[in-house]
Every structure is written in C-alpha cells, then in structure tokens.
N, CA and C of each residue as an Amber inpcrd file, in Angstrom:
protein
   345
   3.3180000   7.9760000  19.3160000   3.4000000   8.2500000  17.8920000
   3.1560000   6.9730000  17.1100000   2.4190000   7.5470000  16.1490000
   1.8030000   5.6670000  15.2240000   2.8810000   5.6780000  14.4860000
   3.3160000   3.9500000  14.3660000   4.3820000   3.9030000  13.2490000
   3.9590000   2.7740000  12.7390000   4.0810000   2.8510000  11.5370000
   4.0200000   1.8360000  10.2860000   5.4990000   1.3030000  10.3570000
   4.9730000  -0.2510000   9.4320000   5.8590000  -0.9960000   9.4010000
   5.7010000  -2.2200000   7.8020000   6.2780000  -1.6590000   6.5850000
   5.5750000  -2.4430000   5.2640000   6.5380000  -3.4150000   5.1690000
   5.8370000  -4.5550000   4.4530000   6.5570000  -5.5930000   4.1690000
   5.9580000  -6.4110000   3.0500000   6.7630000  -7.1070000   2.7670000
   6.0320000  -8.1430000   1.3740000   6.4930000  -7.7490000   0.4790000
   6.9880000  -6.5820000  -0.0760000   8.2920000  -6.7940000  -1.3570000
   8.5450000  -7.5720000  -2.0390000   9.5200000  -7.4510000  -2.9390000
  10.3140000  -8.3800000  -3.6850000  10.4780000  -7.8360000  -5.3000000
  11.4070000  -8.8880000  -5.8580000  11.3230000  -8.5620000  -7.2670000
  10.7120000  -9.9090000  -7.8750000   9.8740000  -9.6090000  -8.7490000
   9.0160000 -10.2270000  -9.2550000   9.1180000 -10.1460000 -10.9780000
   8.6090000 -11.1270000 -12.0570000   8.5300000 -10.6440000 -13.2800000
   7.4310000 -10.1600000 -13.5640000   6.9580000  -9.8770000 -14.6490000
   5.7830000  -8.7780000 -15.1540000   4.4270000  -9.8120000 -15.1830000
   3.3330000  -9.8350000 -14.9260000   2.5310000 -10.8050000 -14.2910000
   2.0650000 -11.2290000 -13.3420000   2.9130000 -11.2580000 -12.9340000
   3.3340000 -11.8860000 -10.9510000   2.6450000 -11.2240000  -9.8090000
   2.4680000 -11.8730000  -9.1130000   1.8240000 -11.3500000  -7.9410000
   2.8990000 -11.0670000  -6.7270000   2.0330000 -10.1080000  -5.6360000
   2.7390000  -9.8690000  -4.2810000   1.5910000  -9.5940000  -3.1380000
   2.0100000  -9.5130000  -2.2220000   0.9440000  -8.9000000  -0.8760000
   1.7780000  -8.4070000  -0.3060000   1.4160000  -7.3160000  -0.3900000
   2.2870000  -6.2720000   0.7550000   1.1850000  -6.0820000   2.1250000
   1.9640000  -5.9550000   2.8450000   1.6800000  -5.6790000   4.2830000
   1.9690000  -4.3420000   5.0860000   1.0930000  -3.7510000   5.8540000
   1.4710000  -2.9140000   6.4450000   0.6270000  -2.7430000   7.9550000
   1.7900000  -3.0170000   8.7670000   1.4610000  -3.3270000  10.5990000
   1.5250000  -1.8140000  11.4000000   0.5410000  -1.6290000  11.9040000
   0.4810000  -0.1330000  12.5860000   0.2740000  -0.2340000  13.7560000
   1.4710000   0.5680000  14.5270000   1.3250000   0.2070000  15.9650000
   0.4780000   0.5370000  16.5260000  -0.2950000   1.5170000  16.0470000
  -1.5590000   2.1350000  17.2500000  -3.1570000   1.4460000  16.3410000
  -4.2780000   1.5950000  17.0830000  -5.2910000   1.0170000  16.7930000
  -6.1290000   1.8860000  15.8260000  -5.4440000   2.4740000  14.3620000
  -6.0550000   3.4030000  13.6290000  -6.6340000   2.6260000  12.7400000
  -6.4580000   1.3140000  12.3790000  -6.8210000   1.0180000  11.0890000
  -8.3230000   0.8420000  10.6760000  -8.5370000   0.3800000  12.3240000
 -10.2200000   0.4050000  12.2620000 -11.0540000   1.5130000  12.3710000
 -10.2320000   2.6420000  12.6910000 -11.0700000   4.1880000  12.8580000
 -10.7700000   5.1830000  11.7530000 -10.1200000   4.9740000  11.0700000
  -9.2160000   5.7210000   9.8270000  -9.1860000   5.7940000   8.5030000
  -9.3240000   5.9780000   7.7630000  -9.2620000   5.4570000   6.4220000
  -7.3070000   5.7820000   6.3010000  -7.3980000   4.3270000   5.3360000
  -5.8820000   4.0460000   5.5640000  -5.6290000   4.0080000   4.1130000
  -4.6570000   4.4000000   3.4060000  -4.1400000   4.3830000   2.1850000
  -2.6660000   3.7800000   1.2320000  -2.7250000   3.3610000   0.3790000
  -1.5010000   2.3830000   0.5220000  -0.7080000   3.4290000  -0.6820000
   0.4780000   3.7600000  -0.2580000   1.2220000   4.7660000  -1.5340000
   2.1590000   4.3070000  -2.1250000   3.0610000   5.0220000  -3.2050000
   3.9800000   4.5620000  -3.7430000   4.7490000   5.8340000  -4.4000000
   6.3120000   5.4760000  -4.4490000   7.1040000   6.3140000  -5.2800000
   8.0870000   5.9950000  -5.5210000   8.1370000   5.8580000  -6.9980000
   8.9740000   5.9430000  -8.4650000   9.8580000   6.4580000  -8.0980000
  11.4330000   6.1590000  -8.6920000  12.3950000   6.8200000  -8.9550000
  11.9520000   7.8670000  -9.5480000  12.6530000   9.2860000  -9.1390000
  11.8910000  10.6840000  -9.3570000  10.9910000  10.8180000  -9.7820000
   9.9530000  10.6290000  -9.1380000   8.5640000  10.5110000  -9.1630000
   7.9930000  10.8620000  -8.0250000   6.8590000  11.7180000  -8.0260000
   6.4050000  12.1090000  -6.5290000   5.7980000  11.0920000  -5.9490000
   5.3820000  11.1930000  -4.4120000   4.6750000  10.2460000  -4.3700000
   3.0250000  10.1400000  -4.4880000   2.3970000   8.6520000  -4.8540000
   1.0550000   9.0120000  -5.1640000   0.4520000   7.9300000  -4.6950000
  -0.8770000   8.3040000  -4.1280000  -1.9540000   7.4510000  -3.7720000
  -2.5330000   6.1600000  -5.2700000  -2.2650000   4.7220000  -4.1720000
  -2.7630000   3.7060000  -5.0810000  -4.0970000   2.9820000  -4.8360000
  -4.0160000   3.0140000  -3.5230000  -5.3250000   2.5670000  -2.9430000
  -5.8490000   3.1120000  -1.2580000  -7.7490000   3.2760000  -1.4150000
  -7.4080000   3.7430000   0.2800000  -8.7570000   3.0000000   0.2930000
  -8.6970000   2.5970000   1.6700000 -10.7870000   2.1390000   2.4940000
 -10.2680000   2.4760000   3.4750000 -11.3460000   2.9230000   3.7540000
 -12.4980000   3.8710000   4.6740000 -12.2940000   2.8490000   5.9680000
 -12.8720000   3.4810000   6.9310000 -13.1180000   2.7820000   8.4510000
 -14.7940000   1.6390000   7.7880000 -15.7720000   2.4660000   6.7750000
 -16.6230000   1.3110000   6.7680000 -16.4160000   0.3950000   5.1870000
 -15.1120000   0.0980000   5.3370000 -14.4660000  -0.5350000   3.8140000
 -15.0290000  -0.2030000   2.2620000 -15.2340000   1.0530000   2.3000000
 -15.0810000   1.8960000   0.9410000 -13.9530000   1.5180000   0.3620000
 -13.5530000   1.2360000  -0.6510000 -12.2750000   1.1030000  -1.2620000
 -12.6850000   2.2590000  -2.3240000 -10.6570000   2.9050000  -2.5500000
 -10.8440000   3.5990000  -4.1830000  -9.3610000   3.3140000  -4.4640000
  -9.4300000   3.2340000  -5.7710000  -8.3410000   3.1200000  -6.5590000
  -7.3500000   3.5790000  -7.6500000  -6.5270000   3.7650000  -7.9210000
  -5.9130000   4.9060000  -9.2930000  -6.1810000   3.7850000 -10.1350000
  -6.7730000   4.7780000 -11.0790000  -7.0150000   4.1960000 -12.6140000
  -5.9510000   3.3430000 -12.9040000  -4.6650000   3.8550000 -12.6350000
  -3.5650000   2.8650000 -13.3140000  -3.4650000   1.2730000 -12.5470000
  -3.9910000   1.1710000 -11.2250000  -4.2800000  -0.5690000 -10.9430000
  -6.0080000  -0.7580000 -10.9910000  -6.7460000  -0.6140000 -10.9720000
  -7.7920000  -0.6910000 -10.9340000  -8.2060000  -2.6840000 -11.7530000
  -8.7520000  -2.9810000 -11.1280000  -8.4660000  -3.9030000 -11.4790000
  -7.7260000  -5.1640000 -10.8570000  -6.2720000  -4.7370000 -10.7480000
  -5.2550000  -5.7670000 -10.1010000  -5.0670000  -5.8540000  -8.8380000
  -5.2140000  -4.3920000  -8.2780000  -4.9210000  -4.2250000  -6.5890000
  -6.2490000  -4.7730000  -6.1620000  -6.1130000  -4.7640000  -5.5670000
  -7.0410000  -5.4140000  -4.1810000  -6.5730000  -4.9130000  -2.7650000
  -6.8110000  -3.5850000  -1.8750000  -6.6310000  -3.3260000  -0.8050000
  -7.4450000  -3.9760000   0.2710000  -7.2610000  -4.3660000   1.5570000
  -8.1950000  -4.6300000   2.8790000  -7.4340000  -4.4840000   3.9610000
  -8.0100000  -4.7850000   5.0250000  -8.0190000  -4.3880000   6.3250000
  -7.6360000  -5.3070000   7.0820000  -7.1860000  -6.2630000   8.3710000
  -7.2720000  -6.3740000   9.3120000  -7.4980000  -6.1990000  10.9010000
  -8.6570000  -4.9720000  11.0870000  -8.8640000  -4.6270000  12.2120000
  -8.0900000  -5.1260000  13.5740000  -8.0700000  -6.5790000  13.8620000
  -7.7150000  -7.0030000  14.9370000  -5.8570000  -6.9540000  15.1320000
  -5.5940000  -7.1880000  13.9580000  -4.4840000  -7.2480000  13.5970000
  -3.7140000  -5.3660000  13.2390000  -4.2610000  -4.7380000  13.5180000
  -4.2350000  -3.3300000  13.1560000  -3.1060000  -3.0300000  11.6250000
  -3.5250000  -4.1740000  10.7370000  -2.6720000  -4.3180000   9.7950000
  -4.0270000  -4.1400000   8.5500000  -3.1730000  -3.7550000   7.3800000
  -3.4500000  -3.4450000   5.8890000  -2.4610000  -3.4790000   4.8900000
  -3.7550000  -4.4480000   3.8680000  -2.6870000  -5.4020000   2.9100000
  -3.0650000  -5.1360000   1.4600000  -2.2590000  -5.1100000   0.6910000
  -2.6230000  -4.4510000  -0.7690000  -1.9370000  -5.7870000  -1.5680000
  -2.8750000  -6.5470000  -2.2710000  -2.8450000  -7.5640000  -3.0260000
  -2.9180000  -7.1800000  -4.5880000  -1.6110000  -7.3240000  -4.7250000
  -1.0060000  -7.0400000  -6.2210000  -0.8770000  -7.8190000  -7.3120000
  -1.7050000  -8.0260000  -8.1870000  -1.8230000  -9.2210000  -9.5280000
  -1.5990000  -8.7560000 -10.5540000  -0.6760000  -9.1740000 -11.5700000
  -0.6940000  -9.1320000 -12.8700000   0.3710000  -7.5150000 -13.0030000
   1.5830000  -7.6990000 -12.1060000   2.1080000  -6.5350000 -11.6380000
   3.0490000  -6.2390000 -13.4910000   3.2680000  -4.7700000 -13.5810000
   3.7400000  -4.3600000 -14.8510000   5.0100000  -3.5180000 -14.3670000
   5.4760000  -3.6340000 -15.3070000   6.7090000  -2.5040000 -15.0740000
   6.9160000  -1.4210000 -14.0440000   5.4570000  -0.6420000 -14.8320000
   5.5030000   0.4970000 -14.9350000   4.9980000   0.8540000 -12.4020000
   4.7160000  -0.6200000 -11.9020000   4.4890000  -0.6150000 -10.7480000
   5.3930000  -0.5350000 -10.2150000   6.7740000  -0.7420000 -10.3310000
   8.3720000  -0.7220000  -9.6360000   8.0010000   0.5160000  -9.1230000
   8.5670000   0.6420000  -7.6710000   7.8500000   1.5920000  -6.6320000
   8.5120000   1.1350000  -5.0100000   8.7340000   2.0420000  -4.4530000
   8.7060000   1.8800000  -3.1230000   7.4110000   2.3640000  -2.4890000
   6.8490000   1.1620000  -1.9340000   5.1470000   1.0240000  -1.2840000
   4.9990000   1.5240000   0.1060000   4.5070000   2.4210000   0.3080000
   3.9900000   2.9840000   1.9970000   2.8510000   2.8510000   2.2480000
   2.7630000   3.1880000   3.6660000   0.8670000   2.8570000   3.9670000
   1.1210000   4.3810000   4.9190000  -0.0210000   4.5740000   5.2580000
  -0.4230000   5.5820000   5.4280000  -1.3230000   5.8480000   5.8450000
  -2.3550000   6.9750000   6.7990000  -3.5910000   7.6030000   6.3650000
  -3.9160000   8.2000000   5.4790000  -5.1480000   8.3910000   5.0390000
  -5.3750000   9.1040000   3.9050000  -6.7010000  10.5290000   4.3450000
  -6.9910000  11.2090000   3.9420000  -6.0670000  11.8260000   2.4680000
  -5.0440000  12.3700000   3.0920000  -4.9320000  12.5780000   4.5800000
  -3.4500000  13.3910000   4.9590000  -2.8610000  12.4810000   6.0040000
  -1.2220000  12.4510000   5.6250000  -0.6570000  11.1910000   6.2640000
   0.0860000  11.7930000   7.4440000   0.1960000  11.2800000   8.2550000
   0.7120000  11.0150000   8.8860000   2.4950000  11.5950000   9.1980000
   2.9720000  11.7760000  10.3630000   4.0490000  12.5670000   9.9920000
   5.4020000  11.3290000   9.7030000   4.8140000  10.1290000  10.7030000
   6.0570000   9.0910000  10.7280000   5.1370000   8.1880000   9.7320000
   6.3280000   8.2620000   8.5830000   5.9930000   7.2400000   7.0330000
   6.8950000   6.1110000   7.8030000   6.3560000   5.2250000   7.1430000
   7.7570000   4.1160000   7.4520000   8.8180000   4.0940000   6.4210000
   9.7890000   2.8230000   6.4630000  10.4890000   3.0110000   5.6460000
  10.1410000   2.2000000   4.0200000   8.7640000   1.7260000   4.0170000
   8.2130000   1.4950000   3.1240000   8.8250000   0.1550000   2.7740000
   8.5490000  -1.0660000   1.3550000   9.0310000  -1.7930000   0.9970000
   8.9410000  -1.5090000  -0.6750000  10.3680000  -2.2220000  -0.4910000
  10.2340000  -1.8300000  -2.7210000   9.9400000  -3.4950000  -3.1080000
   8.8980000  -2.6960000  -4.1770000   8.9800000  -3.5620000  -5.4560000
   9.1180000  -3.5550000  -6.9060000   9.8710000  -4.2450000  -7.2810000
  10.7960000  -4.2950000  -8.5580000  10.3200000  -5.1240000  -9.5120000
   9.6050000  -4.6180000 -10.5790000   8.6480000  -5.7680000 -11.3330000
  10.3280000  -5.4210000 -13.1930000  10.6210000  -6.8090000 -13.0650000
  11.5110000  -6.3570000 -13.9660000  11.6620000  -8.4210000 -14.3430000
  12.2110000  -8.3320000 -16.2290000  12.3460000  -9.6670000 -16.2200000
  13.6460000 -10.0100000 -16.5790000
C-alpha cells in the first residue's frame, strides 16, 4: 500500500514563503500524475496543484502564480513551493494522486499563514 508522508509546514506571516514536501513510499511519482491538496477549517477538500508523469503542471486560480509544484523522480518525492503565502492559504496540505486519490492520505502538514 503507497503511503505518503508531508512535511515542511509551519506558521509563517502573510508574504512568506514555505516548501512543502511530500515522500511516497512506492515508485508512483514518476508514473502518475501527483497532486498537492488542501483543507480549510470546514472547508472541503480541494485540489491546488497537479503534474503529470511528463511535467504538465495545473493550478487553482487562487495560487496561480505563487505555487510552484515539481517532482523528484529518484527521490519518489513532490514539492509545492509556496511564495507570497496569504491568509486565505491556512490549510492542512496533502499530496496525493490526481484526479482520484488514493485510499491512504497521509496525515498531511498544516500551514498557518497568520501575523
């Protein structure tokens, strides 16, 4: 069973940057399109960024711009590079496949953009 594992969190002020990380035990990242999610205090959860096995990236309108998703093939890891983070991003961050995930989510990492 593939399991994810996110990291890179933190609380940050409004501006600020982060890199989140996400380490997958099995060798999907290079065959898969992988997707990085998030969810809000009562808030469903929603797709922020995904690339493709041949590094397509797409993005929600609401980071477009700031995120920056990629890959590490060798490393069977994927990293979502977060700039100029706003409020409204406070979120607990998962990774995932996309468009349909996976049954074991991890336990995700939060980030708290607050000043």
């Amino acid at each position: 069973q593939v399991q994810f594992v996110e990291s890179g969190g933190g609380l940050v002020q409004p501006g600020e940057s982060l890199r989140l990380s996400c380490a997958a035990s099995g060798r999907i990242v290079s065959i898969l399109t992988m997707g990085w999610y998030r969810q809000a205090p009562g808030k469903e959860r929603e797709l922020v960024a995904s690339i493709t096995a041949g590094g397509r990236t797409t993005y929600a309108d609401s980071v477009k711009g700031r995120f920056t998703i990629s890959r590490d093939n060798a490393k069977n890891t994927v990293y979502l590079q977060m700039n100029s983070l706003k409020f409204e991003d406070t979120a607990v961050y998962f990774c995932n496949t996309y468009p349909t995930g996976l049954p074991s989510w991890g336990q995700g990492t939060q980030v708290t953009v607050s000043s």
